[in-house]
PDB file of N, CA, C and O in Angstrom:
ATOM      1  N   UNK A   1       0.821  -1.204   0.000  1.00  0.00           N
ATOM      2  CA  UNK A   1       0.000   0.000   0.000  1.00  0.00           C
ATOM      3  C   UNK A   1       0.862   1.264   0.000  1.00  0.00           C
ATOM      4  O   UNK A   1       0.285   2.296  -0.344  1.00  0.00           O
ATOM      5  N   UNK A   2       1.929   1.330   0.275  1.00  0.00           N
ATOM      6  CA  UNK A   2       2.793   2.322   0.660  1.00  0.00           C
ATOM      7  C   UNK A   2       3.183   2.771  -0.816  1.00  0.00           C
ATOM      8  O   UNK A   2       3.042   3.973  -1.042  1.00  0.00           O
ATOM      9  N   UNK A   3       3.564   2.123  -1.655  1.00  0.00           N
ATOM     10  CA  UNK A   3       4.134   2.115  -2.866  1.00  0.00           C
ATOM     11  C   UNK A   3       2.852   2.440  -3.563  1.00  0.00           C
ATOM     12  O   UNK A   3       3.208   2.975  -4.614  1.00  0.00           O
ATOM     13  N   UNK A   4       1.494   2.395  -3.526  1.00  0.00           N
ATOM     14  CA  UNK A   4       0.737   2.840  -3.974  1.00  0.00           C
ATOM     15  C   UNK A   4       0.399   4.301  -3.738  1.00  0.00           C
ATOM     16  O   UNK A   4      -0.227   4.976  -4.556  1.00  0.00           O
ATOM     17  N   UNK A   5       0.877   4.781  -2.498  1.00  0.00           N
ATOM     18  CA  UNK A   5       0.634   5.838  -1.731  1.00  0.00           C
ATOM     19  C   UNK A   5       2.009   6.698  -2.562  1.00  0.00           C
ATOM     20  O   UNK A   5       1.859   7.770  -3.148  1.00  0.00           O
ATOM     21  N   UNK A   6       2.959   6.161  -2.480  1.00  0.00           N
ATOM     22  CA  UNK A   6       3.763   6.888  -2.979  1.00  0.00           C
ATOM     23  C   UNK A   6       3.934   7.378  -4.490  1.00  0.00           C
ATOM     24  O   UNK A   6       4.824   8.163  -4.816  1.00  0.00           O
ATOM     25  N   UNK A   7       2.740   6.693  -5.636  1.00  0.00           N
ATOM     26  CA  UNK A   7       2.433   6.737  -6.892  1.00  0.00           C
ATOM     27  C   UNK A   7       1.311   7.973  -7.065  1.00  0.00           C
ATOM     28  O   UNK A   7       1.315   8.872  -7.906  1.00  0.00           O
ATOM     29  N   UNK A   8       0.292   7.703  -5.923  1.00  0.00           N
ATOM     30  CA  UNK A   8      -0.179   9.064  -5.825  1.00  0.00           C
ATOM     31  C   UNK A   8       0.174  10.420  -5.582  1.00  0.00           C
ATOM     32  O   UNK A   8      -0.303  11.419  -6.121  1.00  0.00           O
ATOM     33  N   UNK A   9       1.168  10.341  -4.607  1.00  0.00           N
ATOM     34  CA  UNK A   9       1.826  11.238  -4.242  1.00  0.00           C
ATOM     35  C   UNK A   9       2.812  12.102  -5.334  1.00  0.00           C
ATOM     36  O   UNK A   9       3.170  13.278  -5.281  1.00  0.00           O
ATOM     37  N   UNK A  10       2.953  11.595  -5.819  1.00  0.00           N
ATOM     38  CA  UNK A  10       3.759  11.686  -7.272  1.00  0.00           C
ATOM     39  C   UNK A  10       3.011  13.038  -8.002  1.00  0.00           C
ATOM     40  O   UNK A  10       3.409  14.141  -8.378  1.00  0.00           O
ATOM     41  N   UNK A  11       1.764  12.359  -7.988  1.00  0.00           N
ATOM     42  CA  UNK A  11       0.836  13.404  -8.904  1.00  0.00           C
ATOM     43  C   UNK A  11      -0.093  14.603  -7.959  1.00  0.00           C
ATOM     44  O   UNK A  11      -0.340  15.713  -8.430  1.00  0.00           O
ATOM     45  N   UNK A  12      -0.363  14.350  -7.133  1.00  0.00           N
ATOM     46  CA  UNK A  12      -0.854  15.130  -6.421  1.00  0.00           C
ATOM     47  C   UNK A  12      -0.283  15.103  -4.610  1.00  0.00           C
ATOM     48  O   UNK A  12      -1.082  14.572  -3.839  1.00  0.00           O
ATOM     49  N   UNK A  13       0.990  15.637  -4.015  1.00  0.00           N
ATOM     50  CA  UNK A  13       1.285  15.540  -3.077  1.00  0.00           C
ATOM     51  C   UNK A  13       0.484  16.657  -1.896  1.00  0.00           C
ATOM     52  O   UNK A  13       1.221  16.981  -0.966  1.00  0.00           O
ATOM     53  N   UNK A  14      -0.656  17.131  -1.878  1.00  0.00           N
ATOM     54  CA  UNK A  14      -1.045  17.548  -1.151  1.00  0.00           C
ATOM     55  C   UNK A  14      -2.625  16.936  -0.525  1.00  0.00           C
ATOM     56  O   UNK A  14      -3.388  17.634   0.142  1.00  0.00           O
ATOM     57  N   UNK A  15      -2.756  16.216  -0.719  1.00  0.00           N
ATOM     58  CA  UNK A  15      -4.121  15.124  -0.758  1.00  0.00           C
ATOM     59  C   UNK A  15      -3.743  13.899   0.372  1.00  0.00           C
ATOM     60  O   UNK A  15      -2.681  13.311   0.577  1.00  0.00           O
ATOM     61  N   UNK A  16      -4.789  13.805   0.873  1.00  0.00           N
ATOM     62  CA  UNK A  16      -4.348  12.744   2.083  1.00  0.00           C
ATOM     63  C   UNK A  16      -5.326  11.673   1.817  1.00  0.00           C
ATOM     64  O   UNK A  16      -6.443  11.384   2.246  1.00  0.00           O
ATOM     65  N   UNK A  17      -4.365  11.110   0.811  1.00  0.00           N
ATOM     66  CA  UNK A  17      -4.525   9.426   0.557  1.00  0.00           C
ATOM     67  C   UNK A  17      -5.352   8.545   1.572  1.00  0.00           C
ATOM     68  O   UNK A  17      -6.448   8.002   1.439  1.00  0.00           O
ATOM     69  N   UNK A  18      -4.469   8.581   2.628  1.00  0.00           N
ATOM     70  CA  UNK A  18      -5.337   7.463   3.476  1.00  0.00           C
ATOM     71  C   UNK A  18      -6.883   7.772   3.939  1.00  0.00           C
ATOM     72  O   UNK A  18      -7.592   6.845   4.330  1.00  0.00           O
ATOM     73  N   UNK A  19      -7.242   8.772   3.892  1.00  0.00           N
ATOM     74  CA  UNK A  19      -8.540   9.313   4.401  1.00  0.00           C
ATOM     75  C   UNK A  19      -9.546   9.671   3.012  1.00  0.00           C
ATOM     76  O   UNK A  19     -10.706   9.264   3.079  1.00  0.00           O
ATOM     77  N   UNK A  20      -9.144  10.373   1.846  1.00  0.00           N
ATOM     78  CA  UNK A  20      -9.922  11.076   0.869  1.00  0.00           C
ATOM     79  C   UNK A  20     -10.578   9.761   0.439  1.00  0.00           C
ATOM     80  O   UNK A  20      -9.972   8.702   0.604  1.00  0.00           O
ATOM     81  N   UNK A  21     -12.232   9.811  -0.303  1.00  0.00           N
ATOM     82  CA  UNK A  21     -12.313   8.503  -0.326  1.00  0.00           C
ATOM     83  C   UNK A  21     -13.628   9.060  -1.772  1.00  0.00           C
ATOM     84  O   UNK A  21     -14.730   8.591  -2.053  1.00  0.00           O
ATOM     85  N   UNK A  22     -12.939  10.066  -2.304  1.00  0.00           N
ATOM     86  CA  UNK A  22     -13.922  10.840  -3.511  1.00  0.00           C
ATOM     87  C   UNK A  22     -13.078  11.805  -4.633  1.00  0.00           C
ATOM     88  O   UNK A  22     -13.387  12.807  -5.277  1.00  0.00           O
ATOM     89  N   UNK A  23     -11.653  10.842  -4.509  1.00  0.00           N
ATOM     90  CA  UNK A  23     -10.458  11.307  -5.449  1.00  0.00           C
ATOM     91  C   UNK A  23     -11.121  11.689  -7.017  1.00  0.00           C
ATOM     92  O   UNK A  23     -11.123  12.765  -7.616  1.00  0.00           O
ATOM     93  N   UNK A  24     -11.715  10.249  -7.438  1.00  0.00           N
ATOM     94  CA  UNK A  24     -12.674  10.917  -9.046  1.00  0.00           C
ATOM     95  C   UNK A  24     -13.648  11.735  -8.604  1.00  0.00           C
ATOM     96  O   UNK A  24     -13.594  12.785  -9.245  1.00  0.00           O
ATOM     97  N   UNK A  25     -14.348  11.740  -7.958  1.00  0.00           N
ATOM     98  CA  UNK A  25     -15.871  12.874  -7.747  1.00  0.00           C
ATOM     99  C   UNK A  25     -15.518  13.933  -7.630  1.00  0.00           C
ATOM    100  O   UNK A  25     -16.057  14.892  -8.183  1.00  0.00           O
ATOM    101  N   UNK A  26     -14.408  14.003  -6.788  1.00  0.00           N
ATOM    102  CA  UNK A  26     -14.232  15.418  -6.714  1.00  0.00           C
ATOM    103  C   UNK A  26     -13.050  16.383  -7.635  1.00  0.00           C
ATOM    104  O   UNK A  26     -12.476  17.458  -7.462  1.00  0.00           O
ATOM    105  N   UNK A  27     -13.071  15.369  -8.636  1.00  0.00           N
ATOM    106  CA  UNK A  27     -11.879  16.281  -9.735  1.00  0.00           C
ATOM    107  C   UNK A  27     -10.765  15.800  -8.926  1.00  0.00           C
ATOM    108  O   UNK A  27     -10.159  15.763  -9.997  1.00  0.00           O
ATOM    109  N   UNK A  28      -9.956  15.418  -8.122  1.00  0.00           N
ATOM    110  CA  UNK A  28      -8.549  15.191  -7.802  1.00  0.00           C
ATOM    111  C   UNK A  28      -7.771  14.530  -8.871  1.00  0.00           C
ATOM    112  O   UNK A  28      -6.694  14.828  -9.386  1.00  0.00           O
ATOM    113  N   UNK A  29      -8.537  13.622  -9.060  1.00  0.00           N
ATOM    114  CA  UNK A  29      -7.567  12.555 -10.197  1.00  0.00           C
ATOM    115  C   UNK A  29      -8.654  12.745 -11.676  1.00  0.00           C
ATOM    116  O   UNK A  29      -9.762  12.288 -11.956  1.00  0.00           O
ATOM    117  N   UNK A  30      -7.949  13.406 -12.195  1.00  0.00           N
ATOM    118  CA  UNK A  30      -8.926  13.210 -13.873  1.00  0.00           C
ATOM    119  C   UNK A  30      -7.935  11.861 -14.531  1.00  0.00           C
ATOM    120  O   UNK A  30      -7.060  11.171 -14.008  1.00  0.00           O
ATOM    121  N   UNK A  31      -8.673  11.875 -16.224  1.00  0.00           N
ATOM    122  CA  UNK A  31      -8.219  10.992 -16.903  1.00  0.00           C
ATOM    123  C   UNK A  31      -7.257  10.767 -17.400  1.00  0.00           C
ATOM    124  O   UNK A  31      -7.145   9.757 -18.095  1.00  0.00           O
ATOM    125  N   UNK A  32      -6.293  11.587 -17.220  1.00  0.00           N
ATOM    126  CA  UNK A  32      -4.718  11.728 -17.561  1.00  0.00           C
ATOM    127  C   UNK A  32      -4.105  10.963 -16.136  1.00  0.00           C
ATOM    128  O   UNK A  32      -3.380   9.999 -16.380  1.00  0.00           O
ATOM    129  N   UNK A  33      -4.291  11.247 -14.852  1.00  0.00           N
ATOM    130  CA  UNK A  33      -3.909  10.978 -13.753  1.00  0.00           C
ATOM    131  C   UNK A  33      -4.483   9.286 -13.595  1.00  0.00           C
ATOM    132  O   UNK A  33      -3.983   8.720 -12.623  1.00  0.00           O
ATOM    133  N   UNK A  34      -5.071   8.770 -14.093  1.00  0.00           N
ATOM    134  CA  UNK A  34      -5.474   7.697 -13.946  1.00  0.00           C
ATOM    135  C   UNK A  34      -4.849   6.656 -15.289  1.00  0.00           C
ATOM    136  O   UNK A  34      -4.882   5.430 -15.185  1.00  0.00           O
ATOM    137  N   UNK A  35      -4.534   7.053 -15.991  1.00  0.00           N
ATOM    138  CA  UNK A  35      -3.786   6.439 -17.244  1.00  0.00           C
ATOM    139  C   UNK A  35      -2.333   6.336 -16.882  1.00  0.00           C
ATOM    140  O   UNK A  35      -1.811   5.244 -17.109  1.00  0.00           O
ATOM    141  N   UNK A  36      -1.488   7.411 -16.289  1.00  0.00           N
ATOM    142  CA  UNK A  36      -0.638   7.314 -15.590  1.00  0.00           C
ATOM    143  C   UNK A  36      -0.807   6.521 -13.778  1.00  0.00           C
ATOM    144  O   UNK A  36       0.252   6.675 -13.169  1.00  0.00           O
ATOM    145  N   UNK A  37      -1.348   6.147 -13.356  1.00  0.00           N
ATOM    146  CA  UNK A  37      -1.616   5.675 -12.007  1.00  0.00           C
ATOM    147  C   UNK A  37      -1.665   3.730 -12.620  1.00  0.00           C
ATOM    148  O   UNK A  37      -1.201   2.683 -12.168  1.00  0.00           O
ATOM    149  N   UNK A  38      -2.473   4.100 -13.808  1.00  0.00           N
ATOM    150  CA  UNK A  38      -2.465   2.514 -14.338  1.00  0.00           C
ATOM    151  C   UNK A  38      -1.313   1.801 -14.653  1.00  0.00           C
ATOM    152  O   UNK A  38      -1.018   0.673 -14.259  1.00  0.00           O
ATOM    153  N   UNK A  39      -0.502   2.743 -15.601  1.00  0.00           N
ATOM    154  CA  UNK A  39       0.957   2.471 -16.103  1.00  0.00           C
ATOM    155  C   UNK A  39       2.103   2.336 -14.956  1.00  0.00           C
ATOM    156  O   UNK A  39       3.065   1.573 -15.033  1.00  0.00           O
ATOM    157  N   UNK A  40       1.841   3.159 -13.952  1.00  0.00           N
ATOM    158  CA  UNK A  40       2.803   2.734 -12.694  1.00  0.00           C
ATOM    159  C   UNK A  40       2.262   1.520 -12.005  1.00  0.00           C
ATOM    160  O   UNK A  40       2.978   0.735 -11.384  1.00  0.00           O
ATOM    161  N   UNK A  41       1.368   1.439 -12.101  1.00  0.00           N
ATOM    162  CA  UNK A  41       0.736  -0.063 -11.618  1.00  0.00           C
ATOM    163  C   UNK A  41       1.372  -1.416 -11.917  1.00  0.00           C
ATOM    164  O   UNK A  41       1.913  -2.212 -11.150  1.00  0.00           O
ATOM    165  N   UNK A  42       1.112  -1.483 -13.572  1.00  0.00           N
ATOM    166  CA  UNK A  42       1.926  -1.927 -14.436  1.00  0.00           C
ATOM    167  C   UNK A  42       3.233  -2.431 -13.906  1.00  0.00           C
ATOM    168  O   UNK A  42       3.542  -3.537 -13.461  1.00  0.00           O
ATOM    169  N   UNK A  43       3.965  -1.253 -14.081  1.00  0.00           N
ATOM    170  CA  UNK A  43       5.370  -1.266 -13.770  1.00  0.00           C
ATOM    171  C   UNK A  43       5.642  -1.647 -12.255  1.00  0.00           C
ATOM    172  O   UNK A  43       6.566  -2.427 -12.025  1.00  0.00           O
ATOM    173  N   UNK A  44       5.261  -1.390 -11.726  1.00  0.00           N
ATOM    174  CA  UNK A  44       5.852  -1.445 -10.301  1.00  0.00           C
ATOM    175  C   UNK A  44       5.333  -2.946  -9.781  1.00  0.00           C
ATOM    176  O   UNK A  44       6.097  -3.747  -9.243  1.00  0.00           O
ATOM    177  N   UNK A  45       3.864  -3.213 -10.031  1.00  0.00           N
ATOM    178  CA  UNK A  45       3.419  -3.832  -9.408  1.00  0.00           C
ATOM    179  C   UNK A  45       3.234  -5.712 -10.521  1.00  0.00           C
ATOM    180  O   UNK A  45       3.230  -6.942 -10.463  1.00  0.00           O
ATOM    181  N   UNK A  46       3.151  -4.828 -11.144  1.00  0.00           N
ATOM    182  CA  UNK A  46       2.953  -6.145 -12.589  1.00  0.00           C
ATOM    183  C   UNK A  46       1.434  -6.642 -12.812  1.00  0.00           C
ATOM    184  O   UNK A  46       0.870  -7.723 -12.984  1.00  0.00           O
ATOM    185  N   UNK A  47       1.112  -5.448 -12.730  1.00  0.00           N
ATOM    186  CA  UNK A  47      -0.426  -5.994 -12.265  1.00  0.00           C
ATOM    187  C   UNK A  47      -0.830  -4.805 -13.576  1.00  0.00           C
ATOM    188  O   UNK A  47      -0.469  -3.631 -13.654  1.00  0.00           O
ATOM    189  N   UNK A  48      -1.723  -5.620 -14.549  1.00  0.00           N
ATOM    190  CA  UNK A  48      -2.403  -5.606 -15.499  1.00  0.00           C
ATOM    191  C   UNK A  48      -4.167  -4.759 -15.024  1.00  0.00           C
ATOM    192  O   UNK A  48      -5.026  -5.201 -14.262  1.00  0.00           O
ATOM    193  N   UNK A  49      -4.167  -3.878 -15.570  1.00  0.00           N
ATOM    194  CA  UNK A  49      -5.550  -3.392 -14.976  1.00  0.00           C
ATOM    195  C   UNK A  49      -6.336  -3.402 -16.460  1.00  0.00           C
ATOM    196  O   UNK A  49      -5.965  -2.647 -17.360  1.00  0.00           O
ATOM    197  N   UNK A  50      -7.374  -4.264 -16.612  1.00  0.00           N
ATOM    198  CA  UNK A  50      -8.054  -4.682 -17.934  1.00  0.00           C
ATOM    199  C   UNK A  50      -8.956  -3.132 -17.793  1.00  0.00           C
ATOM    200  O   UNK A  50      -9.065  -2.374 -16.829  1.00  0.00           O
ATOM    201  N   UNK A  51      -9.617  -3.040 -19.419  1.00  0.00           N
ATOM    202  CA  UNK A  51     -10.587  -1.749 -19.188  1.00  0.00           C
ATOM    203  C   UNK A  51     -11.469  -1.577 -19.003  1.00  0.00           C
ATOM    204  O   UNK A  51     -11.945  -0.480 -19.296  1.00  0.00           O
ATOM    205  N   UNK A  52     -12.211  -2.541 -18.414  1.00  0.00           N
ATOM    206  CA  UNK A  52     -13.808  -3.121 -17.763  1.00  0.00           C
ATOM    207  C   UNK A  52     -13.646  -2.615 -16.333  1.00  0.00           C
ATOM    208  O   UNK A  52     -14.707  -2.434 -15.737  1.00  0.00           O
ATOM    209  N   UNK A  53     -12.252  -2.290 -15.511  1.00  0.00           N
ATOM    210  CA  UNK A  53     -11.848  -1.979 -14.247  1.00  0.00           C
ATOM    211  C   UNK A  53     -11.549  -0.775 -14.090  1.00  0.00           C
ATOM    212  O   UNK A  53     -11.454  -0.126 -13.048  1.00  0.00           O
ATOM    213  N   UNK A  54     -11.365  -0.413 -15.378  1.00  0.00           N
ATOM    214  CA  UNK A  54     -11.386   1.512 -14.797  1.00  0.00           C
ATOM    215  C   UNK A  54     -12.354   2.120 -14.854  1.00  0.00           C
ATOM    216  O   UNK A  54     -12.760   2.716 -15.851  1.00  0.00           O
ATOM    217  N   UNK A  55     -12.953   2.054 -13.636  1.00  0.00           N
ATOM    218  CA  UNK A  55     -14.492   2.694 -13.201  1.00  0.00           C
ATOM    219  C   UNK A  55     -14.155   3.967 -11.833  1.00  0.00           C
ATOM    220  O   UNK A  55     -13.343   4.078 -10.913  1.00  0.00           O
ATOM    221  N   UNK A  56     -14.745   4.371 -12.113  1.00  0.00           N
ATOM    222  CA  UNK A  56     -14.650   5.546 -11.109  1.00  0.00           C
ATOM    223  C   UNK A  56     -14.498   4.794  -9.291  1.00  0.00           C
ATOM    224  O   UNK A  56     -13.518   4.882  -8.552  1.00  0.00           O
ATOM    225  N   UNK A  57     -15.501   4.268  -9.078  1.00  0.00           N
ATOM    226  CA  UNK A  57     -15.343   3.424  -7.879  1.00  0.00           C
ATOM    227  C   UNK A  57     -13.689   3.114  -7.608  1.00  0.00           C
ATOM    228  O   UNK A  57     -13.112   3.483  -6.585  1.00  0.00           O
ATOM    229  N   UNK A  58     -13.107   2.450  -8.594  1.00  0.00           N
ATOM    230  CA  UNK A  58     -12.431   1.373  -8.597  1.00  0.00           C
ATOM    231  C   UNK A  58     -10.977   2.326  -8.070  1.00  0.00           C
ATOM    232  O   UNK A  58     -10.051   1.830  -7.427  1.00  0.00           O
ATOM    233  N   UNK A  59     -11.051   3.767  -8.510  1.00  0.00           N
ATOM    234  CA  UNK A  59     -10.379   4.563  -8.353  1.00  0.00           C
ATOM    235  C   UNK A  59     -10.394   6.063  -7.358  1.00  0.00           C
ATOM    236  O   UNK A  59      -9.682   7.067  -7.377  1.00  0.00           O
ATOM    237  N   UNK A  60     -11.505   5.668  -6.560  1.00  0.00           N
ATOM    238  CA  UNK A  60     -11.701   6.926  -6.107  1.00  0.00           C
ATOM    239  C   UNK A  60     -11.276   7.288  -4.438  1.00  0.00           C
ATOM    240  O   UNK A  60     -11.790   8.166  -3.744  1.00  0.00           O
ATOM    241  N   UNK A  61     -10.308   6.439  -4.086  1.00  0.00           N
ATOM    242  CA  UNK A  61      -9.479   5.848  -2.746  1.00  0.00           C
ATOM    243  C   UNK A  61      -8.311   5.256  -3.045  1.00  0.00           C
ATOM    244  O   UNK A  61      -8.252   4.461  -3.983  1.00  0.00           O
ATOM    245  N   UNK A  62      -7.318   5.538  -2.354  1.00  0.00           N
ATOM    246  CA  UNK A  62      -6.539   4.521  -2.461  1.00  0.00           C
ATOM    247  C   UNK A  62      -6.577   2.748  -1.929  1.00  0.00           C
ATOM    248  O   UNK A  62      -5.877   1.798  -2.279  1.00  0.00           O
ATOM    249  N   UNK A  63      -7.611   2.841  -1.042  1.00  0.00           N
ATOM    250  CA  UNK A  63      -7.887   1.706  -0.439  1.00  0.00           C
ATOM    251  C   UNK A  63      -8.626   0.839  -1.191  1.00  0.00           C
ATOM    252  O   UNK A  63      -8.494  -0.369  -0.992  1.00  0.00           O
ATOM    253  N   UNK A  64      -9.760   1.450  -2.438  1.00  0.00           N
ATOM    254  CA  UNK A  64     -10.329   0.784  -3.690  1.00  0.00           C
ATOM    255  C   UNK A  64      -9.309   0.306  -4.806  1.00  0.00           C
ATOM    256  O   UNK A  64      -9.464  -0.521  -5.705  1.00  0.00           O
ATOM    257  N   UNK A  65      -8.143   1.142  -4.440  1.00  0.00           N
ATOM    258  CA  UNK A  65      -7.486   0.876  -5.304  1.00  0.00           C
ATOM    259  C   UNK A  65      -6.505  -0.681  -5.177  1.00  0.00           C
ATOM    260  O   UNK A  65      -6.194  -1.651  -5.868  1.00  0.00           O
ATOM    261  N   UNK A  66      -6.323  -0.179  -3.938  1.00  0.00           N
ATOM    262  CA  UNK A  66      -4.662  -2.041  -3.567  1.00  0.00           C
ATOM    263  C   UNK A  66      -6.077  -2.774  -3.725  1.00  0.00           C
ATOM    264  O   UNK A  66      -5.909  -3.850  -4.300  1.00  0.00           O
ATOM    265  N   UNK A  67      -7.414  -2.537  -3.400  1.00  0.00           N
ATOM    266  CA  UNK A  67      -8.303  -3.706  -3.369  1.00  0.00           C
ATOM    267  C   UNK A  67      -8.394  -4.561  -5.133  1.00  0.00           C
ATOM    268  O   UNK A  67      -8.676  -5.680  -5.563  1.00  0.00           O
ATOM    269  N   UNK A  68      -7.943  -3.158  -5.726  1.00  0.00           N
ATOM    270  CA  UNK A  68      -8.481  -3.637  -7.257  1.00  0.00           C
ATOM    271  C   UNK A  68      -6.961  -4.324  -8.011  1.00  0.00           C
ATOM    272  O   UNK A  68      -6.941  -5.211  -8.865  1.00  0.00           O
ATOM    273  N   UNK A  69      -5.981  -3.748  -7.519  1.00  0.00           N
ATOM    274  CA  UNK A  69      -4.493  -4.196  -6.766  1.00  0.00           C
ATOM    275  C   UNK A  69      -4.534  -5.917  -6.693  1.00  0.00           C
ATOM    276  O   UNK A  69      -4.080  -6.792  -7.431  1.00  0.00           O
ATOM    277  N   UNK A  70      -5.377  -5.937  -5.314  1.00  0.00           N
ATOM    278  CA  UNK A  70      -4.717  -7.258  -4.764  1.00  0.00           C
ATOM    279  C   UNK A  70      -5.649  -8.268  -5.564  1.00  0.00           C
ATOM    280  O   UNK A  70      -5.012  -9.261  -5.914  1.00  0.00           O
ATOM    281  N   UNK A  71      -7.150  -8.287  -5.995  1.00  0.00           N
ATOM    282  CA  UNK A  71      -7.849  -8.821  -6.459  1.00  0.00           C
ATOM    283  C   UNK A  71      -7.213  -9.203  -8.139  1.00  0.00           C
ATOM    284  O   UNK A  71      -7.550 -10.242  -8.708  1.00  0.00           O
ATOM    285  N   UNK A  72      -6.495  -8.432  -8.622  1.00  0.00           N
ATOM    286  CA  UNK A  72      -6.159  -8.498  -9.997  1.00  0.00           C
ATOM    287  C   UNK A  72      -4.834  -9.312  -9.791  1.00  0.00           C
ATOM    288  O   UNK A  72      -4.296 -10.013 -10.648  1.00  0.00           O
ATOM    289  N   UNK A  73      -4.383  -9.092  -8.459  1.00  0.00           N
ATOM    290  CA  UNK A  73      -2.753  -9.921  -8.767  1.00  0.00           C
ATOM    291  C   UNK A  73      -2.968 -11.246  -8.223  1.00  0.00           C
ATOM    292  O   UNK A  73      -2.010 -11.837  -7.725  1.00  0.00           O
ATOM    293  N   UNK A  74      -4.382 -11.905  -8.272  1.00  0.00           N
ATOM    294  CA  UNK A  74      -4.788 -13.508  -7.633  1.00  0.00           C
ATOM    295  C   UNK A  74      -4.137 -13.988  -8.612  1.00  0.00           C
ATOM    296  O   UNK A  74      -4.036 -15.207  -8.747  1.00  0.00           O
TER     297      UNK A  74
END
């Protein structure tokens, strides 16, 4: 999770990850920030995010996110 935290941080370091839980709703992360969030995913993690999974939900926490994370790296 940390390494996820630190991918966000990347793009927006003034946002508090562990708590915000309306990153897409509220404009924090648009569609550029999420194409890049996917590709570090990718890379770091080796974890393939298909495009049936980039849903707003899926992205709008970091905690939705290691979930969509850990579920994809079964």
């Amino acid at each position: 999770m940390e390494q996820l935290i630190e991918i966000l941080k990347e793009l927006h370091d003034d946002v508090d990850y562990n708590e915000c839980e309306t990153l897409v709703e509220d404009g924090i992360l648009n569609s550029l920030d999420i194409v890049a969030i996917i590709t570090e995913i990718d890379d770091r993690f080796d974890v393939r995010i298909p495009a049936e999974e980039i849903l707003p939900e899926n992205f709008n926490s970091a905690k939705a996110l290691w979930e969509l994370i850990e579920r994809l790296d079964d």
